[in-house]
Each structure stands twice: as structure tokens, then as C-alpha cells.
C-alpha positions in Angstrom: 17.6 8.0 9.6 16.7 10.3 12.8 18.5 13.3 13.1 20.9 13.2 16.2 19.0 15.4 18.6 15.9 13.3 18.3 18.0 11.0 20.8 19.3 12.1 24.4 22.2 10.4 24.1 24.1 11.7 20.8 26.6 9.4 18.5 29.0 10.9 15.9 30.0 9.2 12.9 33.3 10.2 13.3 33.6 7.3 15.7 34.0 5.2 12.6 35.7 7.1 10.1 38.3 8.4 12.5 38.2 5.7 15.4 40.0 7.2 18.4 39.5 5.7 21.9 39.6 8.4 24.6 41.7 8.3 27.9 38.8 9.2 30.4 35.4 8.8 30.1 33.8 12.3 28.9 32.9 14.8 31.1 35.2 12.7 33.9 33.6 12.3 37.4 30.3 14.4 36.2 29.6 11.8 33.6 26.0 10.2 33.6 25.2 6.8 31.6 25.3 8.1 28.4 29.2 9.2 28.5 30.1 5.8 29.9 28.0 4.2 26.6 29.3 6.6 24.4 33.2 5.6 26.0 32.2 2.1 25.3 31.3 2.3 21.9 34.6 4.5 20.8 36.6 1.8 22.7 34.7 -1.2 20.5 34.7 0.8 17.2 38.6 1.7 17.7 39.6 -1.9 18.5 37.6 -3.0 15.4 39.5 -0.3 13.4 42.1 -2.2 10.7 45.4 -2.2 12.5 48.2 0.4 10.8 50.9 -2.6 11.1 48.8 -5.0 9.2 45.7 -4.0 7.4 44.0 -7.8 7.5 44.3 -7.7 11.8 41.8 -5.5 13.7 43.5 -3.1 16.1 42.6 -5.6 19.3 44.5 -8.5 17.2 47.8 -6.6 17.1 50.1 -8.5 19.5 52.4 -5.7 19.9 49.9 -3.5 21.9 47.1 -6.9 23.0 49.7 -10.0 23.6 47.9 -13.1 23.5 47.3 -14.7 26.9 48.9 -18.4 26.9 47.8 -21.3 28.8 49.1 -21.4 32.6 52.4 -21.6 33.1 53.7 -20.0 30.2 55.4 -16.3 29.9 52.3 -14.3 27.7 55.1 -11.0 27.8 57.8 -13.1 26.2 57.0 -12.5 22.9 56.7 -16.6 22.1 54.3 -18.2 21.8 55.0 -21.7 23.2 51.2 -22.4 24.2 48.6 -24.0 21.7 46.2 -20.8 21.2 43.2 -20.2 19.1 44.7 -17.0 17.9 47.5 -17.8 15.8 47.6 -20.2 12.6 50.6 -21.9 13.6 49.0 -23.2 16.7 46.0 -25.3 17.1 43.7 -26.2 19.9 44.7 -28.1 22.9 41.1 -29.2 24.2 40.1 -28.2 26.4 42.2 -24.7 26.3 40.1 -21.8 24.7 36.8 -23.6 24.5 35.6 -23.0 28.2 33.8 -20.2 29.5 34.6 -18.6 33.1 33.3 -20.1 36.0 32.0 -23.8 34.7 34.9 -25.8 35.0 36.4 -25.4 31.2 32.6 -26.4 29.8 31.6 -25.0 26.6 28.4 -24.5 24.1 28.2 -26.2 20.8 25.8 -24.1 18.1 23.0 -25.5 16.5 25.4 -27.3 13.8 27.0 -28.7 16.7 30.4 -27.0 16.7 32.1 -25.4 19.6 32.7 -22.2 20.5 36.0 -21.1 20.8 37.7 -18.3 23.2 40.3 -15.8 22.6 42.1 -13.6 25.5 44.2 -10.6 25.0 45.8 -7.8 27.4 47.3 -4.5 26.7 51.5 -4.4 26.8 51.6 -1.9 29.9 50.6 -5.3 32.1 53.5 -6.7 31.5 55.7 -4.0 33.2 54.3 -5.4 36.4 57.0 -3.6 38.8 55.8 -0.1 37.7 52.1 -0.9 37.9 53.0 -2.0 41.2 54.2 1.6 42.2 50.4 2.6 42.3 47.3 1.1 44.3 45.7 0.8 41.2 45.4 0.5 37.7 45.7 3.3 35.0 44.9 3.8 32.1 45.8 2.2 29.3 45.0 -0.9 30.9 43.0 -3.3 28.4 41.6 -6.3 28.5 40.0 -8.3 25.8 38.3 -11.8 25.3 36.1 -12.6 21.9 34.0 -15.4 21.0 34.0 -17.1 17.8 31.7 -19.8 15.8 33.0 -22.2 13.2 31.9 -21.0 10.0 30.0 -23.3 7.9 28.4 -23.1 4.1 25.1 -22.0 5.3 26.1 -19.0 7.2 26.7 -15.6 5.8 30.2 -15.2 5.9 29.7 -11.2 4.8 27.9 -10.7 8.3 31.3 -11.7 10.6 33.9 -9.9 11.4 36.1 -13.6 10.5 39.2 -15.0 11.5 41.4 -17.9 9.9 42.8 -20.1 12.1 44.1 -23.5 12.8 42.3 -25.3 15.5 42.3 -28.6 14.8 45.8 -29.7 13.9 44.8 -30.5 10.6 46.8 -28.8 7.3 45.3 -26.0 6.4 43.2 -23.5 8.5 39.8 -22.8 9.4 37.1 -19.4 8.9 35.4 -18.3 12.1 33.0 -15.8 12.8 33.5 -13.6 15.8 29.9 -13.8 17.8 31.1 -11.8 21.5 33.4 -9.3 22.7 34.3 -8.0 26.0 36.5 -5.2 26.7 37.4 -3.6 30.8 39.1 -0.7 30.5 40.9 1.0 33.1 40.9 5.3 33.8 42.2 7.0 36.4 38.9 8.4 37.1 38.0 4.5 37.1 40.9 1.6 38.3 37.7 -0.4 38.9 37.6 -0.8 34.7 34.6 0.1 32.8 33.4 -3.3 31.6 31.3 -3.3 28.3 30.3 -6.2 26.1 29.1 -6.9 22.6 26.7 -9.8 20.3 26.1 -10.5 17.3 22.5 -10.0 16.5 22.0 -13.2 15.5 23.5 -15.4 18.7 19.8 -15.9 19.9 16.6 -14.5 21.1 15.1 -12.8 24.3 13.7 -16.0 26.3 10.0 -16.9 25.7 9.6 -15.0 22.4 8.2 -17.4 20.7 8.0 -14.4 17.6 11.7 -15.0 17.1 11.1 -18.7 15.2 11.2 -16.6 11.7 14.9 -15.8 12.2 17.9 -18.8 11.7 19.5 -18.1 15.1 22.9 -19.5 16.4 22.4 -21.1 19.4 18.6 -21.6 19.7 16.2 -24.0 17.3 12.8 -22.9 15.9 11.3 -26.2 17.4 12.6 -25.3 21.2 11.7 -21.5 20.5 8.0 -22.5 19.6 8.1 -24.8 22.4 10.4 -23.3 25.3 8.8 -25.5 27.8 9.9 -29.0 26.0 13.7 -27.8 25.9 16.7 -27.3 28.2 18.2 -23.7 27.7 21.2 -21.5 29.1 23.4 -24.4 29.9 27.0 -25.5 29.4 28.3 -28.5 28.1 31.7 -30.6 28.4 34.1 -29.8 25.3 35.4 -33.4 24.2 35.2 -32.1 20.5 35.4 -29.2 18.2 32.6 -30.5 16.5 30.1 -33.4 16.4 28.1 -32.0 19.8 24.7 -31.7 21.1 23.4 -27.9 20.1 22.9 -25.9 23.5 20.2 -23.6 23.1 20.9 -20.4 24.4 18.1 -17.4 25.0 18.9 -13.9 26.9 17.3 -13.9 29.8 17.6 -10.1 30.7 17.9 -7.7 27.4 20.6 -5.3 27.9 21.7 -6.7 31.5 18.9 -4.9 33.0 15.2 -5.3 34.5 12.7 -2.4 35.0 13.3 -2.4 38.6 16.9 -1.9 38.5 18.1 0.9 39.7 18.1 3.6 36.8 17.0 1.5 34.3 15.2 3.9 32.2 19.0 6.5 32.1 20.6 2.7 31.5 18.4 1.4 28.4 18.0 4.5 26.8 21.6 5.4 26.6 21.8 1.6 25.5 19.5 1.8 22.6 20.2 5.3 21.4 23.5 4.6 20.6 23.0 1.5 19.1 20.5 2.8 16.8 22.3 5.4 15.6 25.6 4.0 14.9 23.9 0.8 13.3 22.6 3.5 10.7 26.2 5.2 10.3 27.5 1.3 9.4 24.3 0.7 7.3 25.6 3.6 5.4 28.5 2.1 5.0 27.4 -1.1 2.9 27.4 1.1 -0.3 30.8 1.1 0.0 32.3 -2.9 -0.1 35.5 -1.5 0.4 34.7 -0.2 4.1 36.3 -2.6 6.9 33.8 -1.2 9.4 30.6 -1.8 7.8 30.3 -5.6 9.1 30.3 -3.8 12.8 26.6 -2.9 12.0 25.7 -7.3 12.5 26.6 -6.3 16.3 25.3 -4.4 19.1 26.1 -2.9 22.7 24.6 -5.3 25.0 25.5 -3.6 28.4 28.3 -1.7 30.7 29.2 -1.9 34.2 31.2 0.5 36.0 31.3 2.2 39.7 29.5 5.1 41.2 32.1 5.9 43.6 35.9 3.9 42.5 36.8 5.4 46.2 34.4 2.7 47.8 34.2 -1.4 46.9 32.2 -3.3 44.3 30.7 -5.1 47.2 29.5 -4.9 50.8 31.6 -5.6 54.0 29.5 -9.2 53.6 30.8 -9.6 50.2 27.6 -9.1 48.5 27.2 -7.1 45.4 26.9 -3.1 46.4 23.7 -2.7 43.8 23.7 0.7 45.6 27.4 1.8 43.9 27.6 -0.3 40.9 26.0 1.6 37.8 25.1 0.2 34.1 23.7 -3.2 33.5 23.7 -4.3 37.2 22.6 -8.2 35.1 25.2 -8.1 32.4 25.9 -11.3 31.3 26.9 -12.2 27.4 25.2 -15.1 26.4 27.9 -16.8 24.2 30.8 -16.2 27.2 28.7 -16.3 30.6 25.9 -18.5 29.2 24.8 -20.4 32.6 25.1 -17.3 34.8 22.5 -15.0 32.9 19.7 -15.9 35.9 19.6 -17.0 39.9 17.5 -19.9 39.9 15.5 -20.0 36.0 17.8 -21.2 33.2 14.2 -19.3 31.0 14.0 -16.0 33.1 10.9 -16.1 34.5 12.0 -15.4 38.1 14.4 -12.6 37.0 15.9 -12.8 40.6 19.6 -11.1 40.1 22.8 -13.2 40.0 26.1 -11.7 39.4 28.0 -9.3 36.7 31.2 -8.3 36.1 32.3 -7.6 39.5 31.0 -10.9 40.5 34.4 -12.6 39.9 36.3 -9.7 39.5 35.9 -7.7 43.1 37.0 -4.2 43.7 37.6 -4.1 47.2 39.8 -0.6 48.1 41.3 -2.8 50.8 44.7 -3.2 51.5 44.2 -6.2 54.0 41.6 -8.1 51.9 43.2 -11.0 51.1 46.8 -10.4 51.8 48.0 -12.8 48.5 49.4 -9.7 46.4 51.4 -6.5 46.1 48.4 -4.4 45.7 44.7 -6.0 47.0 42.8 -3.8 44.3 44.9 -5.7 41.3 42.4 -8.6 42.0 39.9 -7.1 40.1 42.2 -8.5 37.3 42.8 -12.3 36.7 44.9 -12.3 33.8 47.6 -9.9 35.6 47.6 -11.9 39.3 46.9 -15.4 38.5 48.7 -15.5 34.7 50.7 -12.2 33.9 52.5 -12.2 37.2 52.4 -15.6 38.1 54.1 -17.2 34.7 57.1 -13.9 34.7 57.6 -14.3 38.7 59.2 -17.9 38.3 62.0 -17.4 40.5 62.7 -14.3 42.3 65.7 -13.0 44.8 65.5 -10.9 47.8 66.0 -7.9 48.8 66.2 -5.3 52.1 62.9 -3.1 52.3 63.7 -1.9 56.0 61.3 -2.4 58.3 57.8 -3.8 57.8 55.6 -4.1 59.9 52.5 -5.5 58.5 51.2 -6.8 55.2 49.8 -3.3 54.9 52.7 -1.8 55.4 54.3 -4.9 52.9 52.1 -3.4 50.3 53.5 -0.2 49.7 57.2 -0.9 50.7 57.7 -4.3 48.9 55.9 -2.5 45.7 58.7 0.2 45.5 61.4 -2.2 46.4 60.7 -4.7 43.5 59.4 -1.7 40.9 62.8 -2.0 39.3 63.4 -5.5 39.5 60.4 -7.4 37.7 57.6 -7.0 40.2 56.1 -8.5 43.9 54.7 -11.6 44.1 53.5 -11.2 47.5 56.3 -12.9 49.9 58.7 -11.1 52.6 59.9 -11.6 55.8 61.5 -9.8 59.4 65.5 -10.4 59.1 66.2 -8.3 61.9 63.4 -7.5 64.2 62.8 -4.0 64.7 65.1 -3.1 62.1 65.2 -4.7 58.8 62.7 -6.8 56.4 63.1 -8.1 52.7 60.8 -8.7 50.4 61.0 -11.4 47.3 61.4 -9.5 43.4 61.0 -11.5 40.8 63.3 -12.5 38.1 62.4 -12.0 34.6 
């Protein structure tokens, strides 16, 4: 194994024997790439850890700190789980819930045995306090959110090479093994409300597009006859999840390694902070393997694909158009994880021969830093979080009752008022109104 200062961006093995994920990222706002990677991977590695409550769950599977997120219209906070959720064995699937992926209209990929993927969200606990988030423009650390991809497990694949889960999915007695293939995880700092977004594979999902070297390896989600022959087969799309099983195989191929082209902006600081860590902490989990004891060694079957973060939190994600601000965004401005965001890896070639850039993280999930954006919520910089606006908030503000703010003036001015009127009362939905012109306003707290 190389020494650690043969690489310019340093790992310590410490990461896995004493997991501990750090408030800010190091060196704060005089950070370069490699301290944002170097965040990332203490953040995966410390999820991954074997939770102190329950030494079979992972940290990120410990619903006291990561609630699962339920199905809309049910409470995720309440501490019941009344939806049907691929995380729990007392649930099963409700197709299509948990097999979708973002953005395609609840479609899914099968794998080359022809079984579905399925979806897992979590949060972090402090989102459920949504009256004192409220009290601030933005979010703070420890804010954490989670989603993981997993495969059915079947007699030819190598159990020992997943991180695995038992659960029921398909209403059957008795439950089912999968194999955790993805992982995304946006953490919020207060150096960073935007979230640093980072994402994970297993190495053997699929192959860079057009290698036709790759046919030697059993992959997941791609076939040695359409890898041979890339031209005679269909790849990167989604399909519509009618079963858990029984479907056509998609064949899936990244388009751009590590979320990034050579043209990108700082693509040589971005891939070599990328692959340095990955290579090193591969070899501390390799050492592992002598030990069959070690809960952390099955981590070295995955690797870093990518991070995405901001330049500047004080200005947007995106332009005063609404287009991507290439020119503040930092990391793998082409992030995209194959098993999750499958059909949104490339603009207009499914193979990634045009390599024209599409979208990231901050695609969907906008940072604005502007109060009259969009006018829909307590605080317009909380968008860049669906699971707290459209499910967190939404499901625990049912009914609410109102109360005198004094005088607003504005939905600006609604922001901050409304925000410290409800902060002790369940949270803001968004509503208020002028009682008294001039003189008195009230704004709607929720119930909960």
C-alpha cells in the first residue's frame, strides 16, 4: 500500500476504527476539494458504523436519530409507522411506493435477474422540530438526509460483498435479504445551509459506457452481450414498476465517471481528491478482511462517486434565469448515481457520447438566498429540501390555528415575523393575513 504522502489528498484510518463525523467541513470557509471529500467520506464511514443501540443496524438505520420517511400524508415524526416502507420487517411494499427514482414519474430499474430496485429515505430528528428551524433562514447543522438503494439478493450473488438488509417486501411470511447498491447523504453546516451532497456505488452496479473491456466482470445492471455490443442495446433508462420481480433487465452504464468531464471546471483538484481517497481507504478496509469479525470491511465493495457543494452559500445555486451557476457550484458539477438518477446521467445521449451537461444535485433541489422566490414557505432557502417542505411539514401541519404577528407588510416581511410567531407552536406553513390594516396581521401555526 502507498504511504499517505504519496497522495495530495491524505486519509486516516482512524476514520474507520473510530468513525466520527465532523460538524464543519475542515479548514471551514478555506477548504479546497480535498476537505469537502475528506468530510464526505467521514460522514459515509460513520453512518456505516454499527449503531451503539443495536449492533445489527448501521448508524443511518437508527430511527431514533434518521426516522424513516412514510408515504405522503402520513406524520414520519410520530414515531409510527402507519405507511407500508421498505425499511421495516413488519411492513411490506405498496407498489409503487419505494421503487421509483426522483423525477420519472415513480419508474424504476429491474437488474439483470429482473428484480426491482428498491428505495429507502431517512432524515435526521432535528427536522422534525420544524418551528425552531424556522427561527433561522437556513439550515444547520445536524441536518441529514439519507436515501440508499438496494437489489434483491439472489443465490448467485456474493452475499459477503453487501452491506444486507432483511426485509419484507412482498407481503409474503417471512422476509427477504437485500444488498445495498447506492447511498446519498446532504449534509447541512453552517459554513454550508446549501448541504454538501455526496454519493456512493457499489463497484459492481455497472461499467463506464462504451467499455467494451468491462464484459469479463458479472455486473448488475448491464449484460456482457449489450456491453460487447453497446450499439444493439437501449441503456440508462427507466422502467414502469408493476412487479418486484419478473421484469425486463435495464442496462445501466455511467456516462460521466465521478460526475465530471475534463472540461469541467477544476476537474483535475475534483478527480484527484476523488480517487485519492478512495484508494486509500479501500486499502484500510482491504486490511480489514483478515479480520471476519470487522463490520466495516464490506465498505471496501463501494466507492465515492462524487460531491457537490457551493463556492459562495451567500449567493444561489442558480442564475437569475434559473440555470445552473457552473461558475459557484464546486465538486462533480455531472453527479448523477446510476442506480437512483439513472435517466438523468446525460442531456441528449442515453451512451455519453455527446457529454453535453444536464443537471446535479441542485437541479431539483435549488438554493436560491431569496426571500421572495416562490413565496409558498416560511423560509424560501428550505426548498432546497423536499422531505422537510413537501413531507415533514406538510404531514405534522394538518390543521393549524392563528395567531397575532402585528403588522406585516409583505411576504418578506411574513417570513421572518410568522417564523418567530409559530417557533413555539409546531411551525409555519406559509398562510397569514391583514386583520387590521395598518396595525395587526396573523399568521397560521400548525397543530401537532
Amino acid at each position: 500500500m502507498a504511504a499517505a504522502a504519496d497522495y495530495s489528498c491524505e486519509a486516516q484510518s482512524t476514520w474507520i476504527s473510530n468513525p466520527n463525523a465532523p460538524s464543519e467541513v475542515p479548514l471551514g470557509k478555506n477548504a479546497d476539494f480535498c476537505e469537502f471529500y475528506q468530510f464526505s467520506w467521514q460522514w459515509f464511514l460513520q453512518l456505516m458504523s454499527p449503531s451503539q443501540n443495536d449492533a445489527t443496524l448501521r448508524q443511518f438505520q437508527n430511527p431514533d436519530k434518521y426516522p424513516i420517511l412514510e408515504a405522503t400524508g402520513h406524520n414520519s415524526c410520530d414515531d409510527v409507522i402507519t405507511s407500508q416502507t421498505l425499511v421495516t420487517s413488519l411492513n411490506k411494499i405498496d407498489l409503487p411506493e419505494r421503487t421509483g427514482q426522483a423525477g420519472t414519474g415513480e419508474k424504476g430499474i429491474f437488474d439483470q435477474k429482473g428484480n426491482a430496485v428498491l428505495y429507502d429515505v431517512r432524515f435526521s430528528r432535528n427536522l422534525c422540530d420544524a418551528g425552531k428551524i424556522q427561527q433561522k433562514a437556513n439550515f444547520t447543522f445536524p441536518t441529514t438526509e439519507i436515501k440508499t438503494a438496494w437489489k434483491q439478493m439472489t443465490p448467485s450473488d456474493d452475499q459477503s460483498s453487501y452491506l444486507i438488509m432483511e426485509a419484507d417486501i412482498d407481503g409474503v411470511p417471512g422476509t427477504e435479504t437485500l444488498g445495498m447498491i447506492g447511498f446519498h447523504v446532504a449534509i447541512a453546516t453552517e459554513d454550508h445551509p446549501e448541504m454538501i451532497w455526496a454519493s456512493f456505488e457499489h463497484k459492481d452496479n455497472n461499467p463506464t459506457c462504451n467499455d467494451t473491456s468491462a464484459t469479463s466482470q458479472s455486473w448488475s445492471f448491464a449484460s456482457e452481450a449489450c456491453i460487447s455490443d453497446p450499439s444493439n442495446c437501449t441503456w440508462n433508462s427507466v422502467s414502469k414498476i408493476e412487479s418486484l420481480t419478473g421484469g425486463t433487465p435495464n442496462q445501466t452504464c455511467t456516462v460521466h465517471p465521478y460526475g465530471t468531464e475534463k472540461d469541467d471546471p477544476h476537474y483535475d483538484k475534483n478527480i484527484t481528491a476523488i480517487t485519492d481517497l478512495n484508494t486509500q481507504i479501500n486499502n484500510f478496509l482491504l486490511e480489514l478482511n483478515v479480520d471476519p469479525s470487522s463490520s466495516m470491511a464490506v465498505l471496501n465493495n463501494y466507492f465515492n462517486i462524487g460531491a457537490l457543494w457551493l463556492s459562495d452559500p451567500t449567493k444561489p445555486s442558480v442564475t437569475s434565469t434559473g440555470a445552473p451557476s457552473l461558475d459557484n457550484q464546486r465538486g462533480s458539477l455531472r453527479m448523477a448515481n446510476t442506480v437512483m438518477e439513472t435517466s438523468f446521467q446525460d442531456g441528449f445521449s442515453q451512451t455519453g457520447e455527446n457529454h453535453e451537461y444536464t443537471s446535479n444535485c441542485f437541479g431539483c433541489h435549488e438554493f436560491t438566498v431569496d426571500a421572495n422566490y416562490r413565496n409558498t414557505g416560511p423560509h424560501n432557502n428550505f426548498d432546497v429540501s423536499h422531505i422537510f417542505i413537501n413531507d415533514i411539514l406538510k404531514n405534522m401541519c394538518t390543521t393549524t390555528t392563528s395567531y397575532n404577528a402585528g403588522p406585516i407588510w409583505s411576504d418578506k416581511d411574513a417570513q421572518a415575523k410568522c417564523a418567530q410567531t409559530c417557533g413555539d407552536k409546531g411551525g409555519w406553513m406559509g398562510n397569514w393575513r391583514t386583520t387590521q390594516p395598518g396595525s395587526m396581521s396573523e399568521c397560521d401555526c400548525c397543530n401537532n
